[in-house]
VOGU-3710 file (C-alpha; in Angstrom, 3 decimals, decimal comma):
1> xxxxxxxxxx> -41,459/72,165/45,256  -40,390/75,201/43,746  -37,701/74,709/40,607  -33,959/75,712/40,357  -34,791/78,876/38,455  -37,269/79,963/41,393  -34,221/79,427/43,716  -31,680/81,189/42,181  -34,015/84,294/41,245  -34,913/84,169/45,277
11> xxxxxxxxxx> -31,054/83,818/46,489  -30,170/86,597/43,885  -33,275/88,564/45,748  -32,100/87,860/49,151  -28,280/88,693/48,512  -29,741/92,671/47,222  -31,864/92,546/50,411  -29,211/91,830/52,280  -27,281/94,812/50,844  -30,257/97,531/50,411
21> xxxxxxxxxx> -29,889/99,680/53,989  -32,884/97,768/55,584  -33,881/97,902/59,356  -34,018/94,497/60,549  -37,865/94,509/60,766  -38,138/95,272/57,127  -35,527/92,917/55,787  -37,065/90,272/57,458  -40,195/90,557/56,200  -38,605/91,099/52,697
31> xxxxxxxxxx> -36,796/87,954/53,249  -39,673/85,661/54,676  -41,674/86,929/51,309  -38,965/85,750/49,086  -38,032/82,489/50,227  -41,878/81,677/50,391  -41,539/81,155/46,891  -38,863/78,917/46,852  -39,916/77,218/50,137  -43,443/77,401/50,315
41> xxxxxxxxxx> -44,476/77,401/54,166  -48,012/77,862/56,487  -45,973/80,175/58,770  -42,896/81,287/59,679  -40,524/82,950/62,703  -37,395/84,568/62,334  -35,266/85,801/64,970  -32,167/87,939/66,050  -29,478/86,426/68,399  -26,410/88,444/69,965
51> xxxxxxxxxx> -23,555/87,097/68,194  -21,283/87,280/71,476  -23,550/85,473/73,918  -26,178/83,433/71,094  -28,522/84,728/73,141  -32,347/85,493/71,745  -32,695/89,362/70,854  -35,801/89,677/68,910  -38,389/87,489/67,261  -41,098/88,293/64,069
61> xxxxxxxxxx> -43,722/85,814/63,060  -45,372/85,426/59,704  -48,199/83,570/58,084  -50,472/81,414/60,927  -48,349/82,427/63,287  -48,811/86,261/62,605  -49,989/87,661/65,921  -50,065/84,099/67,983  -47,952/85,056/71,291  -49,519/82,423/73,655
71> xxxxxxxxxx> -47,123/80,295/73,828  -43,974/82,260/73,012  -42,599/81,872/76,933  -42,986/77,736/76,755  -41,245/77,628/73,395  -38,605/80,175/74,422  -38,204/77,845/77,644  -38,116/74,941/75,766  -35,741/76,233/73,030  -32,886/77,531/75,599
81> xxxxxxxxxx> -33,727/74,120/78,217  -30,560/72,732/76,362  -31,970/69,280/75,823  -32,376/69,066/71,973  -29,766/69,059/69,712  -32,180/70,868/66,626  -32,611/73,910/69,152  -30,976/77,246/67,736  -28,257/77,198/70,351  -27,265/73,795/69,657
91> xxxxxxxxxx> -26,745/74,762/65,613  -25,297/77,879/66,517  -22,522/75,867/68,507  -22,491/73,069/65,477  -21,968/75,089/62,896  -25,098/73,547/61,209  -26,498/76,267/58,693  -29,967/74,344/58,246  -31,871/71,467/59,099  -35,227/69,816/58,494
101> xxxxxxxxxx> -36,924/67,806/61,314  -38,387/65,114/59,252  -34,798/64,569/57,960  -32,913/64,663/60,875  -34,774/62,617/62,922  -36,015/60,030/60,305  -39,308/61,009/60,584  -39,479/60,673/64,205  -39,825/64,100/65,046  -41,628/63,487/68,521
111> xxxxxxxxxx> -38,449/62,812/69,941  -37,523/66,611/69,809  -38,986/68,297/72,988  -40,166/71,478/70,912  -41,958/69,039/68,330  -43,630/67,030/70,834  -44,552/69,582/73,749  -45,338/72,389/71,549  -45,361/72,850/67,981  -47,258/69,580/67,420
121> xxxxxxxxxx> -50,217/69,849/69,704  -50,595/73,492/70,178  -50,104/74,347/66,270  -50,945/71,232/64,502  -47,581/71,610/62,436  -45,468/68,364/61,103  -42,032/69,872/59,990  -39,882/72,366/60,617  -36,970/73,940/58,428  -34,336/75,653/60,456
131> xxxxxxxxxx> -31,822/78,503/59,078  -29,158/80,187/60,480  -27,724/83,342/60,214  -24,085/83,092/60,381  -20,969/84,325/58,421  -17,829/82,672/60,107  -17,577/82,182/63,741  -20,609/84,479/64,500  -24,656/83,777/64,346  -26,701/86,893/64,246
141> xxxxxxxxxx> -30,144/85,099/63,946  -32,560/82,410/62,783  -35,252/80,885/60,887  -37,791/78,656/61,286  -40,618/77,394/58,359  -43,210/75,263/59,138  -45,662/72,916/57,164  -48,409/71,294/58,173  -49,977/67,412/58,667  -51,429/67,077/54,831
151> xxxxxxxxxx> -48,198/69,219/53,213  -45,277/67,261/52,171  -41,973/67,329/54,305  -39,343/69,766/53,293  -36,953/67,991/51,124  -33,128/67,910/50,878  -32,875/70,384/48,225  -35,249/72,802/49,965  -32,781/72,460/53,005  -29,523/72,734/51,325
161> xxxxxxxxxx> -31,416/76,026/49,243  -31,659/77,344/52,926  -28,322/76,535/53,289  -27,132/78,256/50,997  -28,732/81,765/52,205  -26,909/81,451/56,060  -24,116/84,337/55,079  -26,586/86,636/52,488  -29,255/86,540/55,510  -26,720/87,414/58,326
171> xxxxxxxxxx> -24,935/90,311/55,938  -28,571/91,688/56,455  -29,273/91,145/59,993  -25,969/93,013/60,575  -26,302/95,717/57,910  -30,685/95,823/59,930  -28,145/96,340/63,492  -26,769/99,344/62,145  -30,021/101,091/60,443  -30,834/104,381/62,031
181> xxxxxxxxxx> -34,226/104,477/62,914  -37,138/105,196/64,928  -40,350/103,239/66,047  -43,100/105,931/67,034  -45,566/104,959/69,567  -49,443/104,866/69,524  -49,301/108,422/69,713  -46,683/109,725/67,276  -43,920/110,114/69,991  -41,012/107,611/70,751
191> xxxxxxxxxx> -41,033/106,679/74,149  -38,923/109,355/76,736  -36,154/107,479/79,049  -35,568/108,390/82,398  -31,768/108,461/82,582  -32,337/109,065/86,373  -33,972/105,755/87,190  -31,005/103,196/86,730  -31,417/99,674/85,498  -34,203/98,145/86,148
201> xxxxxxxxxx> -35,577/94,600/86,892  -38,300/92,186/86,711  -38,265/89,196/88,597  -40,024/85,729/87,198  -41,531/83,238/89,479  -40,858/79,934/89,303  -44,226/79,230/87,187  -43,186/81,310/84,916  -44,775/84,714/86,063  -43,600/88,326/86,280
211> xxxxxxxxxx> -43,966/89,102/90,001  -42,254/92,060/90,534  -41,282/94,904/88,199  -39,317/98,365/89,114  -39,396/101,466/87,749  -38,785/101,565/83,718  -39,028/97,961/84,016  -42,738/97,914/81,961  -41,304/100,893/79,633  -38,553/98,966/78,428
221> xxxxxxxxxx> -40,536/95,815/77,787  -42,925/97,583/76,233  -40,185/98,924/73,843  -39,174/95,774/72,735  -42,098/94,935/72,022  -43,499/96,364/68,080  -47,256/95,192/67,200  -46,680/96,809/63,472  -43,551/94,821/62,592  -44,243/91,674/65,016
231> xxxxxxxxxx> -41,346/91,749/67,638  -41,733/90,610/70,660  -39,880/90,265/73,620  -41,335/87,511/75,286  -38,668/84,863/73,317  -36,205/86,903/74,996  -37,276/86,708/78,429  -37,451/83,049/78,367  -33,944/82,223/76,898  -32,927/84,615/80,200
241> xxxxxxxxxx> -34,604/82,771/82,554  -34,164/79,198/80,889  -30,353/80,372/80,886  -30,828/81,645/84,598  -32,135/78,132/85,385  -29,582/76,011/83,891  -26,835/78,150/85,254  -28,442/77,406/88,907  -28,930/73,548/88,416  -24,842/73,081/87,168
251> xxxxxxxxxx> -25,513/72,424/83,317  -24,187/75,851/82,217  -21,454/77,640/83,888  -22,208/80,994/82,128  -25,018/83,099/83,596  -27,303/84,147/80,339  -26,727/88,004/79,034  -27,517/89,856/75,422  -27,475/93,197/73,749  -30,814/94,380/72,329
261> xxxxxxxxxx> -31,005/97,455/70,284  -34,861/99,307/70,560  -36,801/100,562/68,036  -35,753/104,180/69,230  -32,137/103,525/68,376  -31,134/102,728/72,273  -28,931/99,972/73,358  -29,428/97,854/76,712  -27,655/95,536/78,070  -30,293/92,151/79,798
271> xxxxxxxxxx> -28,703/89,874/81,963  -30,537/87,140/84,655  -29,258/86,132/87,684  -31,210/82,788/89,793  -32,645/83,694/93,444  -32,978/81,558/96,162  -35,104/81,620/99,260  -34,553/81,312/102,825  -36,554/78,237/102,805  -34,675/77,060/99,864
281> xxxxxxxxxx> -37,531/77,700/97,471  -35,468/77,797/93,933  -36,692/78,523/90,483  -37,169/82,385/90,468  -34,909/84,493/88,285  -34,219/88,226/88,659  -33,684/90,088/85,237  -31,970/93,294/85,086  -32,341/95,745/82,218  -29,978/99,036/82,106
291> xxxxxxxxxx> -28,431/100,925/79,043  -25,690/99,625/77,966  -22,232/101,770/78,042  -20,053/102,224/74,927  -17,724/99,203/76,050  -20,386/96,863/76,055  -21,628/97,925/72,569  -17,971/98,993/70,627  -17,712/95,286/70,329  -21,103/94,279/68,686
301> xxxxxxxxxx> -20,801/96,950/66,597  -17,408/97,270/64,975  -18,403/93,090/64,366  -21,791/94,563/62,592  -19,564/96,464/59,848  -18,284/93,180/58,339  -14,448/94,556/59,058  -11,162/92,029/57,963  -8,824/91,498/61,313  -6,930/94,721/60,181
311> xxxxxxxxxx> -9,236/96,708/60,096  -10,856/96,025/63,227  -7,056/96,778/64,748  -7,208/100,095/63,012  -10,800/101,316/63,439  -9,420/100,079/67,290  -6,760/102,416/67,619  -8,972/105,266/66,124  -11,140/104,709/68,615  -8,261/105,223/71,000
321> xxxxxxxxxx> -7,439/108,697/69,364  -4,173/107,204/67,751  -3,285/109,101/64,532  -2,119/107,531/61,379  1,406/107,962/62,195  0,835/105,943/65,792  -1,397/103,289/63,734  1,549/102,842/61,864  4,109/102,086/64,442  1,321/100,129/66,103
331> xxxxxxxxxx> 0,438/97,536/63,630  3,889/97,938/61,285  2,284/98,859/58,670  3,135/102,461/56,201  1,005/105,275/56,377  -0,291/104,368/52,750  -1,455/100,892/54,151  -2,997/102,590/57,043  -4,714/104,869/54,812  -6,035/102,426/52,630
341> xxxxxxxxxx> -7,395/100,403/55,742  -8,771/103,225/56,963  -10,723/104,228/53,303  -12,444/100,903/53,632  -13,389/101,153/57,003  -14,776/104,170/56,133  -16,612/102,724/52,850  -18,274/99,906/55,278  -19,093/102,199/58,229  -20,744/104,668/55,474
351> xxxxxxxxxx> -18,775/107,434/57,330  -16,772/109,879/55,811  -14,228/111,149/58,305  -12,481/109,545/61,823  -14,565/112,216/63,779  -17,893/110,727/61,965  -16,501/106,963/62,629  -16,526/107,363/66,743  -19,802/108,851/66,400  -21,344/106,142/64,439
361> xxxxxxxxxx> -19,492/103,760/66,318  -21,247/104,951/69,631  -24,500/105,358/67,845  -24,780/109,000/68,320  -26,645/108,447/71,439  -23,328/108,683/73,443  -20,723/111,324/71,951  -23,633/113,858/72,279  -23,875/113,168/76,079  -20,134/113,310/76,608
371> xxxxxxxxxx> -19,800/116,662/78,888  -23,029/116,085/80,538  -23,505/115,675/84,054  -23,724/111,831/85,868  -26,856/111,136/87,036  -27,354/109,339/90,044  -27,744/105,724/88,551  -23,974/106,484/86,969  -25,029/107,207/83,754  -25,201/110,576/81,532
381> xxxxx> -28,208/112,794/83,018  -30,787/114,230/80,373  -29,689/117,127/78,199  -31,250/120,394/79,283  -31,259/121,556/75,740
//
């Protein structure tokens, strides 16, 4: 077990990560290195949730499990079933910032579905440390170590070092949200949309199979999906359809949806929806996949730039086109206070001017479109420039 000074040099490295301008990808990968050396592990997977909905966005895999995606539908099932109280959703709901499975369950750790269906006989591994991502009310992702049968269970201290990471490692995972950048493809280019083709969908079987797929539906997928960093959307798929399922058999009353931001800097909006047969056949689950508009992503974002209450009523009412003298009246506040709320909005949104704000609010892939014709699927048509 690694000593104090190893954990404080690690938690002083994560806390810069967390700070530095890093795309997710690369500040988890920074991150995983670090806390190997206070938390020594055979493998590793981190994730990204939506902080709304806590529902699975991304997932990257280190160590033995570097480039293992067999099983990531069963665990994704498994992990969004609902059934065990050490799944992410359950700590996310809890409040619980780590846990370690010899710990919490005395040793017993076939009693957790995951443990026993999956990451015991399919890996061979005998703990798990869990970490979450979360600064106040909101989770933005996840953590997960692993040891195996001859290492030695993670201890206390390890777990409470975790701990003690939850709001440095979700400062990044926010900060990662908000990185402009693009992920080329095999041949240099970033995948082209077709803003013509509306949302599309892929339905899953009830054993677990995509069936049916319509137009853009294998694009998309195939964006969220990055062999050189890892990601892989398979973990999301499942949480949809696990949600889908438990919203059909009466243990959820919220149908299962989640933002996901691409590689190419795009934003879409996945939701699942159960089907039913004629002959009462249940179990498949349609997913539906379409860009999402600025409403749906205003929220997630202005949440990304860390803002107090106040400023998330002012950068609000600059989004509305109020000016300082109308934010004033608004919120009761003097123009100086408004000023000075609007300087550190401005500081945390690395903008420079109200104008810039909106645009990096919307992500620059929607004030450019403004003007542009509607295509048929409702959306802005491609630019002819």
């Amino acid at each position: 077990m690694a000593g104090m000074l190893t954990m404080d040099r690690v938690r002083s490295d994560v806390e810069v990560l967390s700070r530095a301008g890093l795309d997710v990808a690369t500040f988890i990968a920074e991150v995983e290195a670090s806390v190997d050396r206070a938390v020594p592990h055979v493998a590793a997977c981190m994730c990204t949730v939506d902080p709304a909905t806590r529902l699975l966005t991304s997932t990257y895999k280190f160590g033995d499990l570097y480039g293992n995606d067999a099983h990531d539908l069963e665990w994704g099932l498994i992990e969004y079933s609902g059934v065990d109280p050490t799944a992410f959703p359950e700590m996310f709901g809890e409040r619980r910032d780590s846990l370690g499975m010899v710990v919490e369950t005395d040793d017993a750790i076939e009693t957790s579905p995951r443990m026993e269906q999956l990451i015991i006989p399919e890996y061979d591994y005998y703990d798990e440390a869990r970490l979450i991502a979360r600064q106040g009310d909101l989770a933005w992702g996840g953590m997960a170590l692993f040891r195996g049968r001859d290492d030695a269970p993670f201890s206390e201290s390890e777990l409470a070092f975790l701990a003690s990471l939850s709001g440095a490692y979700a400062v990044g995972l926010r900060v990662g949200l908000l990185t402009r950048f693009v992920d080329l493809g095999v041949d240099g280019v970033a995948p082209d949309p077709d803003p013509d083709s509306g949302p599309a969908v892929a339905i899953i079987d009830a054993a677990n199979r995509v069936v049916q797929v319509s137009v853009g539906a294998t694009q998309l997928l195939s964006e969220m999906t990055s062999p050189a960093n890892s990601a892989d959307a398979t973990g999301t798929l499942a949480a949809l359809v696990a949600g889908a399922r438990r919203f059909q058999d009466g243990t959820t009353d919220v149908l299962p949806r989640g933002r996901v931001r691409l590689p190419s800097g795009r934003w879409l909006v996945l939701h699942a929806s159960p089907l039913s047969s004629a002959d009462g056949r249940s179990g498949d689950v349609v997913i539906t996949m379409e860009e999402a508009r600025p409403p749906e992503i205003v929220p997630l974002v202005v949440a990304a730039f860390g803002l107090t209450e106040r400023e998330r009523d002012v950068t609000r009412l600059v989004l509305q086109g109020s000016d300082t003298k109308e934010i004033a009246a608004a919120l009761h506040l003097s123009r100086y206070t408004v000023q000075d709320h609007l300087k550190a909005v401005f500081d945390k949104a690395d903008v420079r001017s109200r104008r810039e704000l909106v645009s990096r609010v919307y992500f620059d892939q929607y004030a450019p479109r403004l003007g542009s014709e509607v295509a048929p699927s409702g959306w802005f048509a491609a630019s002819e420039d």
